[in-house]
Backbone bond lengths (Angstrom), bond angles and torsions (degrees), N, CA, C in turn:
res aa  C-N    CA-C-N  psi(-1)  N-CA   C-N-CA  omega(-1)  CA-C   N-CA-C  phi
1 X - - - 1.464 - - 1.524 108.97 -
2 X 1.262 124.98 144.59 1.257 114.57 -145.33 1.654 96.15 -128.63
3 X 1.647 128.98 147.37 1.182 127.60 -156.46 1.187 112.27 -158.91
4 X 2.137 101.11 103.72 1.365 131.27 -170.44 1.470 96.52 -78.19
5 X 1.297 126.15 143.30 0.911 139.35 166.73 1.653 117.05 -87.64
6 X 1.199 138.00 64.19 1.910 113.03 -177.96 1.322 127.51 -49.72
7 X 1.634 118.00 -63.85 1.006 130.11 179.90 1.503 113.76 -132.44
8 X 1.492 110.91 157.82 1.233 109.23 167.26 1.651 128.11 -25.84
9 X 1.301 138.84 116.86 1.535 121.52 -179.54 1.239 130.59 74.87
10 X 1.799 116.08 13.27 1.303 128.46 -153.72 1.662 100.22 -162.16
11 X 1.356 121.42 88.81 1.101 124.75 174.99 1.768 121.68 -90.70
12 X 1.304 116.65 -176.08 1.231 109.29 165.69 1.564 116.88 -166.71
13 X 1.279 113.34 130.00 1.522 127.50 -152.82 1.559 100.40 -125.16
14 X 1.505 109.95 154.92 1.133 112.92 155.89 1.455 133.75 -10.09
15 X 1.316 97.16 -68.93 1.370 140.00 -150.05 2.035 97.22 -83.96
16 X 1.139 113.34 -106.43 1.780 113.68 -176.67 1.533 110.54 -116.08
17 X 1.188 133.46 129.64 1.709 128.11 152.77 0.583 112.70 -15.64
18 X 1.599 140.37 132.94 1.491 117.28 152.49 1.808 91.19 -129.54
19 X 1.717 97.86 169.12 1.213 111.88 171.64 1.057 111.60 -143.95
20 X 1.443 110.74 126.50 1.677 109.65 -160.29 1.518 100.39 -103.26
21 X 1.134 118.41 165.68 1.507 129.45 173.59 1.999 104.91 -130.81
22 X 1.277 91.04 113.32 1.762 69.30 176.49 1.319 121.57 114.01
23 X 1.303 119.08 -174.84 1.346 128.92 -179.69 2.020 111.93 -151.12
24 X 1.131 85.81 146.56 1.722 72.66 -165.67 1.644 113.03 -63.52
25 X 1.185 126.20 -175.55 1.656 114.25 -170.41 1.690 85.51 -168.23
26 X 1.573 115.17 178.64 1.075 116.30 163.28 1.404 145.84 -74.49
27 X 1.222 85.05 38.69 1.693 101.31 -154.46 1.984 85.39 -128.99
28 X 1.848 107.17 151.66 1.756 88.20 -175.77 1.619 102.46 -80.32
29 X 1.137 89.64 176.97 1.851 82.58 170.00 1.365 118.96 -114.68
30 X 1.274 111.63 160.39 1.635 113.75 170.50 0.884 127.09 -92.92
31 X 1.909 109.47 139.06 1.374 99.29 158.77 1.714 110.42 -97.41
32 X 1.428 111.60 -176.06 1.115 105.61 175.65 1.955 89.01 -144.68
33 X 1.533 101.06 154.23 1.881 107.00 161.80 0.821 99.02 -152.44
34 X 1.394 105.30 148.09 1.893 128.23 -165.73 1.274 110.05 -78.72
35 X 1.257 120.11 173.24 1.536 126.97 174.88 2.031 93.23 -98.98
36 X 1.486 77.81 161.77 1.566 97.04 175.30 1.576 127.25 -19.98
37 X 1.214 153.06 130.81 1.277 159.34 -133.54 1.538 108.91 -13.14
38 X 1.257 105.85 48.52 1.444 133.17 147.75 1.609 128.44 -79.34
39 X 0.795 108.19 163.81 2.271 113.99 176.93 1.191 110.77 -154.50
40 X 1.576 105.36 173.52 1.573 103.64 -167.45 1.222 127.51 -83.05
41 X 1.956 95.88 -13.49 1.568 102.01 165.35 1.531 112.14 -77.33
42 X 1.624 137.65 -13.58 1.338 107.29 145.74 1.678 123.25 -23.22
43 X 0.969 122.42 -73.88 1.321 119.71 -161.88 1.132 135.14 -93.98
44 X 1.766 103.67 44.81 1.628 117.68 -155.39 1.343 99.32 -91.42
45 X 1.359 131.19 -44.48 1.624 118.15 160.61 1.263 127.38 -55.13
46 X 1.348 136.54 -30.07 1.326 133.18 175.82 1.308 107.88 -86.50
47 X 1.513 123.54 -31.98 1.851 124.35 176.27 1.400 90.84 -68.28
48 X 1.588 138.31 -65.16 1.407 124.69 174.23 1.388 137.27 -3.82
49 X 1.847 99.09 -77.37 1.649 133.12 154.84 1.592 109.86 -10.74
50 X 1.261 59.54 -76.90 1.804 86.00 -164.02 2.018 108.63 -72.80
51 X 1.096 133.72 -0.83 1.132 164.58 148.55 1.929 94.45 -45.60
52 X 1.250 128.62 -53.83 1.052 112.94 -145.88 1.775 118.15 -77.60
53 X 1.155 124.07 10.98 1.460 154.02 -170.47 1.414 120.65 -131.49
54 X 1.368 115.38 -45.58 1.335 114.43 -177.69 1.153 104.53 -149.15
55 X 1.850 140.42 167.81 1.354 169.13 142.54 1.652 80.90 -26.23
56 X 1.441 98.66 132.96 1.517 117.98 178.17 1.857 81.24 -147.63
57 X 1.557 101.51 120.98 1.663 114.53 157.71 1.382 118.46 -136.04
58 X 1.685 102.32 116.11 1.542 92.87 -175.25 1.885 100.52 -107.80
59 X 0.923 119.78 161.09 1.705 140.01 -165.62 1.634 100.96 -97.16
60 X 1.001 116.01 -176.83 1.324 148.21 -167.62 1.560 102.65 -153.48
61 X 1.498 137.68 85.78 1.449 141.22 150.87 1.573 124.53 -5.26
62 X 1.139 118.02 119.82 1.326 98.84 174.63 1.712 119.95 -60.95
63 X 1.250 101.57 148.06 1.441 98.18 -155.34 1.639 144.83 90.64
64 X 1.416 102.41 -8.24 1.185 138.90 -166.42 1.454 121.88 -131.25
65 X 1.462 120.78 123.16 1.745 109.16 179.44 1.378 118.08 80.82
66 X 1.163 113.99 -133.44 1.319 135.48 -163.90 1.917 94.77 -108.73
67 X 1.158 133.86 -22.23 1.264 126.37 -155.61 1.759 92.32 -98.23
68 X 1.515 106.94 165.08 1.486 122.71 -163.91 1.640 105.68 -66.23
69 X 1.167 97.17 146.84 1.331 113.92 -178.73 1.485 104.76 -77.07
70 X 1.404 162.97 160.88 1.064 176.81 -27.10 1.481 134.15 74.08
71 X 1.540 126.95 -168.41 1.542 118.15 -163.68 1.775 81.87 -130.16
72 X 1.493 108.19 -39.54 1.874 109.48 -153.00 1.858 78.74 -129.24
73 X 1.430 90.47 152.08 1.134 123.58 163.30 1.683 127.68 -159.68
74 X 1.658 100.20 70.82 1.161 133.30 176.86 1.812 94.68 -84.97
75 X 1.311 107.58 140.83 1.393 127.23 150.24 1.568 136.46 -51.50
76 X 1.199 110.86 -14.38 0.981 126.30 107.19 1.489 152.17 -31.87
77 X 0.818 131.58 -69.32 1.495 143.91 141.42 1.042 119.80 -7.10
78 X 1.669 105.76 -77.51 1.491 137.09 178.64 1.285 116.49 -48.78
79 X 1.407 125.97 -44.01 1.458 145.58 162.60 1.490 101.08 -53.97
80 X 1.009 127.39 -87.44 1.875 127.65 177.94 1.621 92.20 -23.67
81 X 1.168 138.37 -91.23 1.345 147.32 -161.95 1.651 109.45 -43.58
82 X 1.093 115.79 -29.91 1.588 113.46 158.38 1.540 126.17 -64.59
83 X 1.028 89.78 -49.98 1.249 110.91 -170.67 1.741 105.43 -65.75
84 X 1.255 105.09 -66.59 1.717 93.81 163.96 1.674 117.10 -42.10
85 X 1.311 109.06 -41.48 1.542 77.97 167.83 1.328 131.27 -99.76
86 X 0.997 98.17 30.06 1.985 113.65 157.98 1.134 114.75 -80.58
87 X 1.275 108.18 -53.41 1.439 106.64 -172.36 1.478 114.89 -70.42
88 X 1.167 97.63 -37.12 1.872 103.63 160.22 1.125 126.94 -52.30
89 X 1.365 121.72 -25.04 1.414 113.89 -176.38 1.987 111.71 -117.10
90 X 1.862 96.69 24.13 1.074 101.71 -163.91 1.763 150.27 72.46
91 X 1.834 78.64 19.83 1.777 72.65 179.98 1.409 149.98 -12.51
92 X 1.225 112.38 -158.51 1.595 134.94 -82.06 1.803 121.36 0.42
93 X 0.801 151.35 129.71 1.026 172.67 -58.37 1.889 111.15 115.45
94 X 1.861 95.11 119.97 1.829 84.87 147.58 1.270 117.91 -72.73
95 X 1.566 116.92 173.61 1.117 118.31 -157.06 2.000 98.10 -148.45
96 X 1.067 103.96 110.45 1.518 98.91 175.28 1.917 127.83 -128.86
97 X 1.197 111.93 123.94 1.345 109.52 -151.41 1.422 108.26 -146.13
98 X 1.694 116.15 130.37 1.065 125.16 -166.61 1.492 128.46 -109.66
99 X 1.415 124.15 104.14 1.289 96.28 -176.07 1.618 114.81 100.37
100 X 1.301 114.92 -119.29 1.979 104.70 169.06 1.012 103.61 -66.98
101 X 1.670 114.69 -51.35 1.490 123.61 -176.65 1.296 147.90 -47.78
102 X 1.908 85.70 -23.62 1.385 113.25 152.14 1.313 138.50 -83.38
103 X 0.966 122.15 -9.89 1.255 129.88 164.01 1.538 108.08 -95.75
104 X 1.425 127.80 -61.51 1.610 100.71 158.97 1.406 138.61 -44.01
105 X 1.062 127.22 -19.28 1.683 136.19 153.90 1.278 108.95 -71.09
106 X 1.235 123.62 -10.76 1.825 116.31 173.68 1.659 84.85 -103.29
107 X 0.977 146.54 -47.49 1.601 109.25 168.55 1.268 136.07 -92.49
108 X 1.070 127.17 1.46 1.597 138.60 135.40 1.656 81.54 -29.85
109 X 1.592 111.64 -97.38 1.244 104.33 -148.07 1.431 133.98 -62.60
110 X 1.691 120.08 12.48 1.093 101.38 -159.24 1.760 70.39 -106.89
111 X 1.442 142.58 -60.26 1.281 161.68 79.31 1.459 94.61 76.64
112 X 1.311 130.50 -61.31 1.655 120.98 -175.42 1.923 92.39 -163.04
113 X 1.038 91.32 68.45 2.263 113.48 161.84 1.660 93.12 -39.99
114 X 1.153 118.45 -44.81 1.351 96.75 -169.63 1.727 130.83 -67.27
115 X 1.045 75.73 -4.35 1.879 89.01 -166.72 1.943 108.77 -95.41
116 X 1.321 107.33 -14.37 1.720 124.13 -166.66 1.743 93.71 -120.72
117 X 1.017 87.98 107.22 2.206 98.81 168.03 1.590 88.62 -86.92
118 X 1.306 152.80 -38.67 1.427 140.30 -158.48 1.078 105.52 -156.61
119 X 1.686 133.60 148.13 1.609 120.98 156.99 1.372 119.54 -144.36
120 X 0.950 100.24 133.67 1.680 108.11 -174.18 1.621 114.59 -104.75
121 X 1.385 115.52 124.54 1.668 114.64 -164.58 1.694 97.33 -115.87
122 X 1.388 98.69 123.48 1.764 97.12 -168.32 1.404 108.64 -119.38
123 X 1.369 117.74 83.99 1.748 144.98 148.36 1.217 100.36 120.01
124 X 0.942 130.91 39.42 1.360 131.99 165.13 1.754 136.69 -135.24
125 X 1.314 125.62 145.15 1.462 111.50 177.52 1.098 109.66 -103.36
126 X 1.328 125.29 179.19 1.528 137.34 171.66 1.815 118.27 -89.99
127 X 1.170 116.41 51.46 1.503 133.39 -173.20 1.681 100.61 -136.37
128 X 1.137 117.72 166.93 1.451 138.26 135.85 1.311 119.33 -60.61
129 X 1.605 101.69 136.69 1.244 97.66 165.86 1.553 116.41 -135.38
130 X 1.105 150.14 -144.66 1.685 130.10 -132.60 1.628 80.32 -159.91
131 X 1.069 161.84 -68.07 1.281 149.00 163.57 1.256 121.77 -32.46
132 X 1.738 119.22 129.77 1.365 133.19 150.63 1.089 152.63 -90.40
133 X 1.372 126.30 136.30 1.401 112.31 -178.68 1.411 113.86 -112.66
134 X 1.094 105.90 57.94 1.501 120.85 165.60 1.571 114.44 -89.13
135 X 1.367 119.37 -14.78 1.383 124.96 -172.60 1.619 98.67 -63.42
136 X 1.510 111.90 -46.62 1.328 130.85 -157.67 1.493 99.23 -67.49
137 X 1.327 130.72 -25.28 1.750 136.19 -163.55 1.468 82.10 -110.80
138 X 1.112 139.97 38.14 1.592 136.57 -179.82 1.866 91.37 -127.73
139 X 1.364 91.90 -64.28 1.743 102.08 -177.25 1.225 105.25 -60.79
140 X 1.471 143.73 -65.33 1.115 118.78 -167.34 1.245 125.01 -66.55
141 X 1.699 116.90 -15.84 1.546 99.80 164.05 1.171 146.08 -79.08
142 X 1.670 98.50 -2.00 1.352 128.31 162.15 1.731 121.30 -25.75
143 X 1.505 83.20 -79.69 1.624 127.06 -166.82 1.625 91.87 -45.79
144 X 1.359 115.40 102.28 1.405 125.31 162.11 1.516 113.38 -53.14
145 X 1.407 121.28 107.13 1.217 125.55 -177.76 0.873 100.82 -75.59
146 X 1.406 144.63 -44.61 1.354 129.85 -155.66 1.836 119.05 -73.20
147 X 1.269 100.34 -0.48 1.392 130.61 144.39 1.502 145.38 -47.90
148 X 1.395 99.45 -29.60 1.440 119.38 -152.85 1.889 95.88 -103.79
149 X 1.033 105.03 134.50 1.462 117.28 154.46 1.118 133.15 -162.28
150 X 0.833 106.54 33.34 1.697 132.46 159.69 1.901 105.47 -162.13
151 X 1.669 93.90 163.29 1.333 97.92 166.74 1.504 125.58 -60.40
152 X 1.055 109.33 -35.06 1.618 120.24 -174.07 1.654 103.22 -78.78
153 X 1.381 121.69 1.72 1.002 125.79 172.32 1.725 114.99 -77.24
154 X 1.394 102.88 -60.97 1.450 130.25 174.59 1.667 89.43 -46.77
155 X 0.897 103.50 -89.99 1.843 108.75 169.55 1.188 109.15 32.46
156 X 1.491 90.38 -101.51 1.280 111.64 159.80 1.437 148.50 15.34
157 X 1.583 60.42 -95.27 1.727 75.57 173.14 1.748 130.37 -94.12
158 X 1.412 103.39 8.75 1.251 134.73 164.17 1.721 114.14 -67.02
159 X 0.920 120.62 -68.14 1.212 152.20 -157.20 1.313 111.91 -69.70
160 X 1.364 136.58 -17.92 0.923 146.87 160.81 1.667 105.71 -82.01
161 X 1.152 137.13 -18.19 1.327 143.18 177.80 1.597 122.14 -91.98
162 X 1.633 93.26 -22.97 1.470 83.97 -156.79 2.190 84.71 -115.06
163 X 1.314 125.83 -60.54 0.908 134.08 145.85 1.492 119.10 109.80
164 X 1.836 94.20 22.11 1.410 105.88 177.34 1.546 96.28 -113.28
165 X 1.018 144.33 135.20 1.887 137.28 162.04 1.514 112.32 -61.10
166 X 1.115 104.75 -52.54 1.480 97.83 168.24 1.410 134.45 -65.11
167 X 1.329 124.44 -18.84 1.462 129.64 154.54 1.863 115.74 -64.90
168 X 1.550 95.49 -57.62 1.859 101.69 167.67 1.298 94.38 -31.66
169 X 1.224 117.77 -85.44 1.679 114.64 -156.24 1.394 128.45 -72.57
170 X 1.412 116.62 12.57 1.498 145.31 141.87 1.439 121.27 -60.92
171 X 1.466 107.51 -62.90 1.316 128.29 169.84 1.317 103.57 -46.30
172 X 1.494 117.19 -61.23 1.608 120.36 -156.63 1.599 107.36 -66.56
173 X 1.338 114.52 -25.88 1.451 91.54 168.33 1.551 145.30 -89.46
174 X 1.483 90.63 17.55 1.784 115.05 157.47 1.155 115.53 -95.65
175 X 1.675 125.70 31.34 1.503 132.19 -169.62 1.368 106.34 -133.65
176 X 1.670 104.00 101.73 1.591 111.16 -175.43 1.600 104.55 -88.63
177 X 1.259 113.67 89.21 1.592 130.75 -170.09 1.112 108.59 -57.64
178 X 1.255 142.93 -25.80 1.336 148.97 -151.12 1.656 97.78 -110.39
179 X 1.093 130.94 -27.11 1.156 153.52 174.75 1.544 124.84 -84.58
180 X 1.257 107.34 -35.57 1.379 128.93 -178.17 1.340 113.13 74.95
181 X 1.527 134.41 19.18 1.557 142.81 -169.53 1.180 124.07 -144.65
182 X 1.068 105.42 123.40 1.210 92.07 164.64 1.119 137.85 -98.92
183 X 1.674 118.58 167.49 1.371 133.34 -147.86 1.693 103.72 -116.35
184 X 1.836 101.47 83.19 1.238 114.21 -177.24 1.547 93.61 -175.51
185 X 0.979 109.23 121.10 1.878 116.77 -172.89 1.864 105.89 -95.33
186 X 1.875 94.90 78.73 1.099 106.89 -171.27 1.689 128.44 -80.09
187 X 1.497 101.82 10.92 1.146 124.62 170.20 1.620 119.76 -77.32
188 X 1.990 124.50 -44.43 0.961 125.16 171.64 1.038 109.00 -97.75
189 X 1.335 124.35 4.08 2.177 116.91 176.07 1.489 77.28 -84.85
190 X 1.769 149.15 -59.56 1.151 129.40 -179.97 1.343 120.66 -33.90
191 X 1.275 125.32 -65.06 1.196 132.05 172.75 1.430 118.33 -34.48
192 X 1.193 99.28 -57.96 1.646 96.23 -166.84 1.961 115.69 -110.90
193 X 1.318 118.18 53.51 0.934 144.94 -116.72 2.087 93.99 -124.53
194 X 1.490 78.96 -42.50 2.324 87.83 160.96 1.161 105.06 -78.48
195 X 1.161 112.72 -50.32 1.745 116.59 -176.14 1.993 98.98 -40.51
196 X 1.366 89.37 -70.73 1.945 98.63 -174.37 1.382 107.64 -23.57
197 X 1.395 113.48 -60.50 1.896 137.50 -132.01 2.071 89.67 -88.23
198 X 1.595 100.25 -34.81 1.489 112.50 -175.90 1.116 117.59 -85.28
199 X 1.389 130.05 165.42 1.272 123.99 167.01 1.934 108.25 -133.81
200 X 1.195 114.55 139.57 1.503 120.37 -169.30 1.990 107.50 -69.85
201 X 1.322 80.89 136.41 1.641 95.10 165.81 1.098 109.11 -46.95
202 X 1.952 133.47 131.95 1.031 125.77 163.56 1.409 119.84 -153.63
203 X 1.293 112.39 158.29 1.830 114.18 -170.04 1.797 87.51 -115.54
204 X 1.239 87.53 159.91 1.178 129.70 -178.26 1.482 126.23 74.47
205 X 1.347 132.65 -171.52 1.650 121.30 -175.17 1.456 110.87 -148.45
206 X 1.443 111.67 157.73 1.341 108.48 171.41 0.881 137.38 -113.27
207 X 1.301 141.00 127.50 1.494 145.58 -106.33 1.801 97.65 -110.85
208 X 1.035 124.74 -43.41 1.294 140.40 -172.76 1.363 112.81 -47.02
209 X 1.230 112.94 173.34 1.644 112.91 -179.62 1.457 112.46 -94.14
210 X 1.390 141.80 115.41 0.771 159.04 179.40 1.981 135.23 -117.09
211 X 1.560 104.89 122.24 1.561 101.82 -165.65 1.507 99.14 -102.07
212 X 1.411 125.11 129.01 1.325 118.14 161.18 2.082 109.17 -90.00
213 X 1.196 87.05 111.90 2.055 84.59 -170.84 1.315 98.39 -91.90
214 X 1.158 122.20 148.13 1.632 112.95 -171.34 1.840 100.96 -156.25
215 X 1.530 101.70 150.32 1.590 102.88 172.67 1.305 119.90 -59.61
216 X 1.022 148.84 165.55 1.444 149.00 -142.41 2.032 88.35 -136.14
217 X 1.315 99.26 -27.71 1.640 92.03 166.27 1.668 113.69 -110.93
218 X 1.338 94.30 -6.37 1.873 94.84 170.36 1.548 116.80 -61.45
219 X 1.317 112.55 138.95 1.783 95.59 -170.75 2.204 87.65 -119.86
220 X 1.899 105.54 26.24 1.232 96.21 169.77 1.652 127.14 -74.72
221 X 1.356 108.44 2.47 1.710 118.73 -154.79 1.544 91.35 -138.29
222 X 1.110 115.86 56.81 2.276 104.94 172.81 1.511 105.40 -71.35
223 X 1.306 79.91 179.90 1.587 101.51 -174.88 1.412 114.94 -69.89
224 X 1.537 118.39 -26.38 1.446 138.62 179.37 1.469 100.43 -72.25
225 X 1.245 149.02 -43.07 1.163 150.04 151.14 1.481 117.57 -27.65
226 X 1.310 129.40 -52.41 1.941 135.07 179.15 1.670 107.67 -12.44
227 X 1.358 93.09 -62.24 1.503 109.00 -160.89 1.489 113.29 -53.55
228 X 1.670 107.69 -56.97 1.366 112.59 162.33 1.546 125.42 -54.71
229 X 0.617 133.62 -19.89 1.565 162.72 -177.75 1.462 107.98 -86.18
230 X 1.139 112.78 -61.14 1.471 129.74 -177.18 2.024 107.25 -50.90
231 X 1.912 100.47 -61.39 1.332 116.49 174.42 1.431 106.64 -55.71
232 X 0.926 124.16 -3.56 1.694 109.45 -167.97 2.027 99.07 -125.83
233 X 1.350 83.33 -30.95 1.821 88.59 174.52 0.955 114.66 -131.59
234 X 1.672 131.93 96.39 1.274 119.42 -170.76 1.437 114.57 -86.38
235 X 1.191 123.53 -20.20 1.250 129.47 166.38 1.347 128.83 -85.54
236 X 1.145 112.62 38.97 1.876 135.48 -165.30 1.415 117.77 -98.34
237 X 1.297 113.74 106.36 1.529 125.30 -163.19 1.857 87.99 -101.09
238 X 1.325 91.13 124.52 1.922 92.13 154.06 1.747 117.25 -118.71
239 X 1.716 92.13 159.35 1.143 102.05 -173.17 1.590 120.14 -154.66
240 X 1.229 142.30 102.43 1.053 134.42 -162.26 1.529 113.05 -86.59
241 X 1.419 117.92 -179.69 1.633 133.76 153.35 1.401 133.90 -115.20
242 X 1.053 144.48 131.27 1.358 149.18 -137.14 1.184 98.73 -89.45
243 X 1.601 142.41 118.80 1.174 112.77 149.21 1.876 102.55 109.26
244 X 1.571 106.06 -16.69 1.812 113.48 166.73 1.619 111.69 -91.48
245 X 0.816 97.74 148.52 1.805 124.69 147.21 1.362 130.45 -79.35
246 X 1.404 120.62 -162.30 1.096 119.87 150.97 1.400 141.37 -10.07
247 X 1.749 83.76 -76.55 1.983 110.74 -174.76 1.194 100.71 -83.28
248 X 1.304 138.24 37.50 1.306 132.65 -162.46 1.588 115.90 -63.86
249 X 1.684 112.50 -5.51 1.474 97.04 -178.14 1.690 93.42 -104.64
250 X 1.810 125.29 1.72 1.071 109.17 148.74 1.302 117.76 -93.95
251 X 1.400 146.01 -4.18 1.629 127.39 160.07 1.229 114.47 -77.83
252 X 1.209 104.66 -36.93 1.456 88.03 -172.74 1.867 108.53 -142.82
253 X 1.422 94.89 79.91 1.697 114.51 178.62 1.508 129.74 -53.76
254 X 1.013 104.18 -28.27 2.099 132.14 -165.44 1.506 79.80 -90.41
255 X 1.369 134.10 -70.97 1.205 134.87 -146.10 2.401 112.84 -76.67
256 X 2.006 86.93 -36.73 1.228 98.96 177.13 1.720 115.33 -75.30
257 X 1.332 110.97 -31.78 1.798 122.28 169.13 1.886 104.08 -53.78
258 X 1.111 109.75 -71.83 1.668 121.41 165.61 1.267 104.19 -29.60
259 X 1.213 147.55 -64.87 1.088 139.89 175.12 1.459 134.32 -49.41
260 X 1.484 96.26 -56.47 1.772 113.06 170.32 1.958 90.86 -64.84
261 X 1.336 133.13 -39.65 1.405 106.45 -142.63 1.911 84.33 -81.86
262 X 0.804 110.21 -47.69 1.933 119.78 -164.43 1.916 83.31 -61.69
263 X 1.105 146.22 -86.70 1.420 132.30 177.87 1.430 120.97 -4.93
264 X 1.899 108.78 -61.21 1.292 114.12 168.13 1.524 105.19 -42.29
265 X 0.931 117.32 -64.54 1.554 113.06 -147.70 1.276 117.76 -85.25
């Protein structure tokens, strides 16, 4: 398997992007994977942070970022593609994942335990749910790139479509400006788009210690959820944040690091 170097701390494989923070130590290391048209530079201040003790590597999704574009993006899938880079980087490894990422880290872990020493699932349960985000692969194909020359350009003309600022500037950093494209293969996240929103029937459970961290105004993780949650993680501690949503490790980062770092330890 063969191993391009791009930049300092930032390799690239076959297999997923990764961006490492760090150096390994005696402590395990983390991985981390983004939620849906997310990347690994989302979480380059908190992989940093949290960098300062142990190997912090967060991925790029297939389909997502810098990592290969694909046909399927089953949860399934997503799980295999972790997992190769576990074993690549020598697993077991904690494993922390938000969102898609979170739910592929809940079958990673139930799927191959050996590869996950800990996992932390951040705003999300292990069910289907009935909302789409197909609206979002509607707007950005909108936005006439050939328009764009600067970010604040896209902006723009984003923002009127989508109509949150904090999503725009979510969005915008899957926008290779210089390029005029973006770097999100919004053709098979359409496609496979039930698959995303769903989560697959599955037997068995994972034994490990596991935190579901969740927004305290997110209503993606209810109380009606435990049970399912419970069967699949019996050792499943929850814990929310005051005052997050969704993106809760983008509203509130200082408060979501504190959480993940005191859990670790």
């Amino acid at each position: 398997m063969g191993l391009v170097i791009d930049v300092p701390g930032r390799y690239l494989f076959p297999m997923l992007n990764m961006i490492t923070h760090g150096s390994p130590t005696d402590k395990p290391g983390l991985l981390i994977a983004h939620g849906l048209y997310g990347s690994a530079r989302n979480w380059g201040v908190i992989a940093k942070r949290l960098s300062d003790d142990r190997q912090v590597v967060a991925v790029d999704m297939r389909n997502h970022g810098q990592s290969d574009w694909k046909k399927t993006h089953s949860y399934h899938d997503l799980a295999d593609d972790m997992a190769e880079v576990l074993i690549h980087l020598g697993g077991p490894f904690d494993v922390m994942g938000h969102s898609m990422g979170g739910k592929a880290s809940m079958l990673l872990a139930i799927d191959q335990p050996q590869l996950v020493n800990r996992l932390i699932v951040a705003d999300i349960a292990p069910i289907g749910y009935s909302h789409t985000q197909a609206q979002h692969i509607e707007a950005m194909r909108s936005v006439d790139l050939s328009r764009v020359e600067k970010r604040s350009d896209a902006s723009d003309l984003l923002s009127p479509l989508v109509g949150d600022s904090q999503l725009v500037s979510f969005f915008l950093q899957s926008l290779d400006v210089k390029n005029r494209r973006w770097i999100l293969n919004l053709d098979v996240l359409e496609k496979e788009m039930a698959r995303i929103i769903g989560f697959p029937d599955i037997a068995g459970q994972y034994d490990g210690r596991t935190l579901f961290l969740s927004g305290a105004a997110s209503d993606y993780v209810k109380r009606e959820h435990r049970p399912e949650i419970k069967r699949l993680f019996p050792h499943a501690q929850f814990a929310k944040i005051p005052g997050a949503e969704h993106w809760l490790h983008a509203q509130k980062p200082r408060e979501f690091e504190a959480a993940v770092r005191t859990w670790l330890a």
